[in-house]
N, C-alpha and C positions, 0 to 999 in steps of 0.2 A: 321386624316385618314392616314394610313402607305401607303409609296411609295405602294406596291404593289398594293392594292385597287385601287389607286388613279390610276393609271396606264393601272388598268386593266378599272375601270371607266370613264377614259379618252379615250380609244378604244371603246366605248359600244357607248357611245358619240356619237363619229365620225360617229359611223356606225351607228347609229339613223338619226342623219342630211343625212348623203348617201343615204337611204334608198327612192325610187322613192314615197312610200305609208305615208312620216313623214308630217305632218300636217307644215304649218309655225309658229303655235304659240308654236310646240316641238323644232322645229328648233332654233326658238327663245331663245326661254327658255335653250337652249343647249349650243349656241352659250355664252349666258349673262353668263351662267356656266363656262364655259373654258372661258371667258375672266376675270371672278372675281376670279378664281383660285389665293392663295398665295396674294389674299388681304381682306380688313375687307370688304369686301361686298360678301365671298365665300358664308355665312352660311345662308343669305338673298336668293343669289342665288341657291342655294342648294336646300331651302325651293321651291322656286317656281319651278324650276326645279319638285322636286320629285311630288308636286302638281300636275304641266301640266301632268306629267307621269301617275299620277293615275287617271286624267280626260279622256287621250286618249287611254290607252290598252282598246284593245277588249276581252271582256271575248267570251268564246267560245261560249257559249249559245247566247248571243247578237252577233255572226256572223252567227250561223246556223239560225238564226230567221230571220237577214237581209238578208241572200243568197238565205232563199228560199222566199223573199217576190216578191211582186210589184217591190216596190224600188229598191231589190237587182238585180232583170233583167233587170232595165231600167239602173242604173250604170253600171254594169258587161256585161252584155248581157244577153241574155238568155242561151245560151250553157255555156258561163263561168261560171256564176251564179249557174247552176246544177254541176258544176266541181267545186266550191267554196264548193260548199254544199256540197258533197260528202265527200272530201277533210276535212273539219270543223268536219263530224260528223267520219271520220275515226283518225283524232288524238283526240277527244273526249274522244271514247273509250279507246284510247290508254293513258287515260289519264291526255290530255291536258287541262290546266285552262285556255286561255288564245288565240289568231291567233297568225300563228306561220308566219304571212308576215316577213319580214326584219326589220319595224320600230317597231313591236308588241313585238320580240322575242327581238330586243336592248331593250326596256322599261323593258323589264320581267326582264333582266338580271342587268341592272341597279339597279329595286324597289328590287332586292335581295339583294342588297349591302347598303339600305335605309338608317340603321340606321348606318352604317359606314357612309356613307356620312353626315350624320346630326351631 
């Protein structure tokens, strides 16, 4: 992977672990990332890495379906929950593959650099 990638992929990182909404086993998986960087365990961690990634992004469809559920107003609230929902089915349109939280939009922007990092 060329500095820049690498670079840009090591901020997307950060800002994955930053994120209030990153699961701890992204965290994890991020963390074992940036510490196996520039050794023979990058391309192991890589793999698991991009894996936990494409376990935990939210597709848009699966948040518009949890926000307007049960579940998603006993989590959220129920006023958030409808302003989740709202919010999901207006970049939908616009769009979006994907929740555009903090930890969702690092993972998106990460799994676009996939196969550079592998």
């Amino acid at each position: 992977m060329n500095a820049n990638v690498r670079d840009y992929v090591v901020g997307k990182v950060k800002e994955l672990m930053d994120a209030p909404s990153c699961c701890k086993e992204a965290k994890d998986a991020a963390k074992n990332w940036l510490d196996a960087i520039d050794t023979d365990k990058e391309v192991e961690a890589a793999k698991n890495l991009i894996a936990e990634l494409e376990e935990d992004i939210m597709p848009i469809d699966g948040l518009i379906a949890f926000a307007g559920s049960e579940a998603g107003a006993q989590v959220f609230g129920e006023d958030t929950a409808k302003n989740v929902l709202a919010h999901a089915e207006e970049i939908k349109a616009s769009g979006a593959k994907y929740c555009d939280c903090a930890a969702c939009a690092a993972c998106e922007a990460i799994l676009e650099k996939k196969d550079e990092i592998l």
